[in-house]
C-alpha positions as CSV (number, residue, x, y, z in Angstrom):
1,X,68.2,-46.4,131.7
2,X,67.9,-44.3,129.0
3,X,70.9,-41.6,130.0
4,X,71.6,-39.6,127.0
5,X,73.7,-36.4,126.3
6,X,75.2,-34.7,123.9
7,X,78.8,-36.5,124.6
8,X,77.7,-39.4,124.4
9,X,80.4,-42.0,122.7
10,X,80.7,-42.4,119.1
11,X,81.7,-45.9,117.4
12,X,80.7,-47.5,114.2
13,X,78.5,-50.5,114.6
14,X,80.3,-53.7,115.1
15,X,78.6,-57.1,114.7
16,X,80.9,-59.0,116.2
17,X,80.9,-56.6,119.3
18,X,76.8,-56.2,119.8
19,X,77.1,-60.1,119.7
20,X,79.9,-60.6,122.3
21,X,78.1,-57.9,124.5
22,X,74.7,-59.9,124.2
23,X,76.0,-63.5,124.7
24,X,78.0,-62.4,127.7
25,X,75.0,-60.9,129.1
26,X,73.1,-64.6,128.2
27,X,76.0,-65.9,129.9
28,X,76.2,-63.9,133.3
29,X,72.5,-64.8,133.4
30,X,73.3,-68.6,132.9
31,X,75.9,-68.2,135.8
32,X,73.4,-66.5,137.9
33,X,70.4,-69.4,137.2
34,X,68.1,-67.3,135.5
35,X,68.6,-69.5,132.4
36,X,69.4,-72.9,131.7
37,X,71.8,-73.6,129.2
38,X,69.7,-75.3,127.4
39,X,66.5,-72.1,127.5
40,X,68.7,-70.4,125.1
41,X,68.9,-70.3,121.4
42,X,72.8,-69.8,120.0
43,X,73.3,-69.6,116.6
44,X,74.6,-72.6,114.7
45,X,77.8,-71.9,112.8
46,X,75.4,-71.3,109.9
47,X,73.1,-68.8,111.6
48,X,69.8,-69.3,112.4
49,X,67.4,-70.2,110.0
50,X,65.7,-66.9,110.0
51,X,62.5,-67.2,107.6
52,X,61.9,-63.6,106.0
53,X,58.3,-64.5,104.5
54,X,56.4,-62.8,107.2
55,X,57.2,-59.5,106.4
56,X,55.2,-57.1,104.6
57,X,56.0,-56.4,100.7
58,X,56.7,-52.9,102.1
59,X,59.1,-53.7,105.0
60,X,62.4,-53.8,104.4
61,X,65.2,-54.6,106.2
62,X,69.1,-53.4,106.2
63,X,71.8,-56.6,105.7
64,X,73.0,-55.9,108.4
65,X,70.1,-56.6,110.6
66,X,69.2,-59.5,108.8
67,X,72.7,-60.8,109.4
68,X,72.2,-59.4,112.6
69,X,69.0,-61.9,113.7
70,X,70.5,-64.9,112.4
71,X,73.5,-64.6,114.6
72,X,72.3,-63.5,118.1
73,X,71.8,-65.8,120.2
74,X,68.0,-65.3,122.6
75,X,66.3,-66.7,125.1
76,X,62.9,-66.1,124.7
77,X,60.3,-66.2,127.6
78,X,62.4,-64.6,130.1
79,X,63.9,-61.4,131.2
80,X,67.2,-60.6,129.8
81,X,66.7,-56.6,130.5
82,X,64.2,-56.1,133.9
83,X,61.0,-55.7,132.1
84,X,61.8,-56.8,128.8
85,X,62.2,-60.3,126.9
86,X,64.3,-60.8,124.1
87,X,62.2,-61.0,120.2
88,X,62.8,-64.0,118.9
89,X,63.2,-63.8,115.2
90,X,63.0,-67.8,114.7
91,X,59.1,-66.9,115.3
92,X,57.3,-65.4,111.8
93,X,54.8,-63.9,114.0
94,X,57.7,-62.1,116.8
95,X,59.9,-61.2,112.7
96,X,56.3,-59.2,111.9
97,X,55.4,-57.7,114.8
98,X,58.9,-56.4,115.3
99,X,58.7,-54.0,112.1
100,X,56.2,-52.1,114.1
101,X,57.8,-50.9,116.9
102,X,55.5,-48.1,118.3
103,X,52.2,-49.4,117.3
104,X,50.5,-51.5,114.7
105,X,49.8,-48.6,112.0
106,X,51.9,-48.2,109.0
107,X,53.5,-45.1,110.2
108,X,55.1,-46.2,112.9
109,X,57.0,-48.8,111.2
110,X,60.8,-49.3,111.7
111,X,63.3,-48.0,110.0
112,X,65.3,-50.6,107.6
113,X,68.1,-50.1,110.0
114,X,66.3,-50.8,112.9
115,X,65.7,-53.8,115.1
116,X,63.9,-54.2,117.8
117,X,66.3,-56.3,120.6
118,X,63.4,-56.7,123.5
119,X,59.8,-56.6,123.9
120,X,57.9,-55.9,127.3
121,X,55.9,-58.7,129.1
122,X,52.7,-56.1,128.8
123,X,52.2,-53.0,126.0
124,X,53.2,-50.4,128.7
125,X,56.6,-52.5,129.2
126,X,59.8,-50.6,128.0
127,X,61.7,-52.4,124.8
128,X,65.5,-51.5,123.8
129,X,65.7,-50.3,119.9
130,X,68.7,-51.1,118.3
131,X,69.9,-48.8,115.0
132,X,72.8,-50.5,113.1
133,X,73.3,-46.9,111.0
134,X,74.4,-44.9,114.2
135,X,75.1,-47.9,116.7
136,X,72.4,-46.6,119.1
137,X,69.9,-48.5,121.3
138,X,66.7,-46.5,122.0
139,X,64.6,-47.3,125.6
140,X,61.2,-46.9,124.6
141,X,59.3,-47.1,127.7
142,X,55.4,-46.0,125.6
143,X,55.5,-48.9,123.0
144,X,51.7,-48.0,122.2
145,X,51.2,-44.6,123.5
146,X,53.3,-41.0,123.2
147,X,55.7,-40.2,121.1
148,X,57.4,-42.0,117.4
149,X,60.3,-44.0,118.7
150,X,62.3,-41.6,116.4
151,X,61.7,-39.0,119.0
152,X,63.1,-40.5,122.1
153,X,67.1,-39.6,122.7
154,X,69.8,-42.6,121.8
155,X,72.4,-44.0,123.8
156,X,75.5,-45.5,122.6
157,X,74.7,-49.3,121.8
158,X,77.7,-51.1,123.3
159,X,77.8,-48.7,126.5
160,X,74.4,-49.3,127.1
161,X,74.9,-53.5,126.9
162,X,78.1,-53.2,128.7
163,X,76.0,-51.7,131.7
164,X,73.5,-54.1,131.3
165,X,76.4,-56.7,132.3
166,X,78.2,-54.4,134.7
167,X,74.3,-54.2,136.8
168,X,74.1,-58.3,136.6
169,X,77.9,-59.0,137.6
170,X,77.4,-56.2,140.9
171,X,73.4,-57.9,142.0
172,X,73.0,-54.1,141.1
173,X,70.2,-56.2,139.2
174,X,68.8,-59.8,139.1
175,X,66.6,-59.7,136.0
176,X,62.8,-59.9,137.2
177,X,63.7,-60.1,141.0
178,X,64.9,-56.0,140.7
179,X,62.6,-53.8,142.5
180,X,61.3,-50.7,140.6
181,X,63.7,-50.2,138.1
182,X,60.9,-48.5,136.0
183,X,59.5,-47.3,138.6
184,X,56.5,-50.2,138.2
185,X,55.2,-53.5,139.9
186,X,57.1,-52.4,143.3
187,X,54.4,-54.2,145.2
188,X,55.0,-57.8,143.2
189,X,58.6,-57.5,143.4
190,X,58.4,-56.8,147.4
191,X,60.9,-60.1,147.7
192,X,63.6,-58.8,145.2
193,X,66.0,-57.4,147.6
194,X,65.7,-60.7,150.2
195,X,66.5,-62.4,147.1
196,X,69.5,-60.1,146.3
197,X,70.4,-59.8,149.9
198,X,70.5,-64.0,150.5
199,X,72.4,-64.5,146.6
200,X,75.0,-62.0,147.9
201,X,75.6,-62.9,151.2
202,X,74.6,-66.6,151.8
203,X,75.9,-67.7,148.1
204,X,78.8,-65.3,148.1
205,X,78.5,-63.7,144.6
206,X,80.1,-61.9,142.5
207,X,83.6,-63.4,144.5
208,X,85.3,-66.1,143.8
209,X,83.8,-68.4,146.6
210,X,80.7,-67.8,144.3
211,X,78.7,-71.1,145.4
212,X,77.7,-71.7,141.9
213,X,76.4,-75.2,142.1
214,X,74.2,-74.9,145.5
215,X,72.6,-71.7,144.0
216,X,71.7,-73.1,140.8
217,X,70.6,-75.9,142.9
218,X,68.6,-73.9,145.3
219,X,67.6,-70.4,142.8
220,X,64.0,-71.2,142.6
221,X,63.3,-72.8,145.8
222,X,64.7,-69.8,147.3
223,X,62.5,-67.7,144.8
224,X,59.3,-69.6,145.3
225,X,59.6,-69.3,148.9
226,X,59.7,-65.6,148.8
227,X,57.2,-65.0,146.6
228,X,54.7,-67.6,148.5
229,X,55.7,-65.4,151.9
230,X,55.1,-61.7,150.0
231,X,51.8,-63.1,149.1
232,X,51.0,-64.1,152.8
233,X,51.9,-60.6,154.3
234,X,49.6,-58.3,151.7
């Protein structure tokens, strides 16, 4: 996903626009049945209580991204990007972790303008690096192995979320029924496009005949099913 060049767009970084982008991707997801309402976290009027004691007397961390995790809203546990969970900051051990973003040694830590926005369900799962100083997201695809994160080529943050929810709204994607989109776990996501194929044509998304209730309804069923039968034909 990672689709960098030189022309890439330019923009300051926006809060209020990295937030809108994520929450409408949380929301298209909700729609879609990949999340319940109530799976995700949103940010009380307040912010979230974000507890700052785990982090290292050396780590430090830009106001921006401090304001940053205390008003995103996640939904931990799940795919949000294929591949990749969102970090939870609400969780001291996810806040301490996330300062190291290409390894557990010191030299590898993040930058103080750096956030890390997802993690991978495995260490050779690809996360998404967010830098508030240049308003670039990073896909770092070797958490633990190859190069500093520093080293792999930037993509205009808000492009790159706004194509996130352009690939949900077209069932381009559908979060951790997409086959192959890192070229990995082809084999285990064998049912992904029956799943695409029977939520586009059977449930009628993304129209407006979109039967929104029945699929919620029916989502995992449907998913369970086709799983169980993928199993059955290996």
């Amino acid at each position: 996903m990672n689709e960098h060049s030189a022309s890439h767009p330019v923009s300051t970084y926006n809060e209020a626009e990295i937030i809108s982008l994520v929450t409408n991707i949380y929301k298209i997801l909700t729609r879609q049945a990949h999340y319940r309402e109530s799976e995700i976290i949103w940010a009380p009027h307040h912010g979230h209580a974000i507890d700052l004691s785990a982090l290292d007397a050396t780590d430090t961390m830009d106001e921006r991204v401090i304001s940053l995790i205390n008003k995103l809203p996640y939904g931990p546990g799940k795919c949000i990007v294929p591949l990749m969970q969102p970090v939870f900051y609400g969780r001291k051990y996810d806040l301490w972790r996330s300062r190291s973003i290409d390894g557990y040694s010191k030299e590898a830590d993040a930058l103080p303008t750096v956030l890390l926005l997802t993690e991978g369900f495995e260490s050779t799962d690809p996360v998404l690096v967010l830098d508030v100083a240049d308003n670039t997201i990073r896909c770092f695809t070797e958490r633990y192995e190859g190069p500093h994160y520093m080293d792999v080529p930037t993509e205009h943050a808000p492009t790159y979320l706004r194509r996130v929810w352009d690939n949900y709204c077209t069932a381009a994607w559908m979060s951790d029924a997409h086959v192959g989109i890192f070229g990995t776990r082809e084999s285990y996501y064998s049912w992904g496009p029956e799943y695409r194929r029977i939520f586009v044509e059977d449930y009628h998304w993304p129209g407006p005949n979109f039967r929104k209730d029945e699929w919620k309804r029916d989502a995992i069923a449907i998913k369970s099913k086709l799983k169980d039968e993928s199993r059955s034909s290996r």
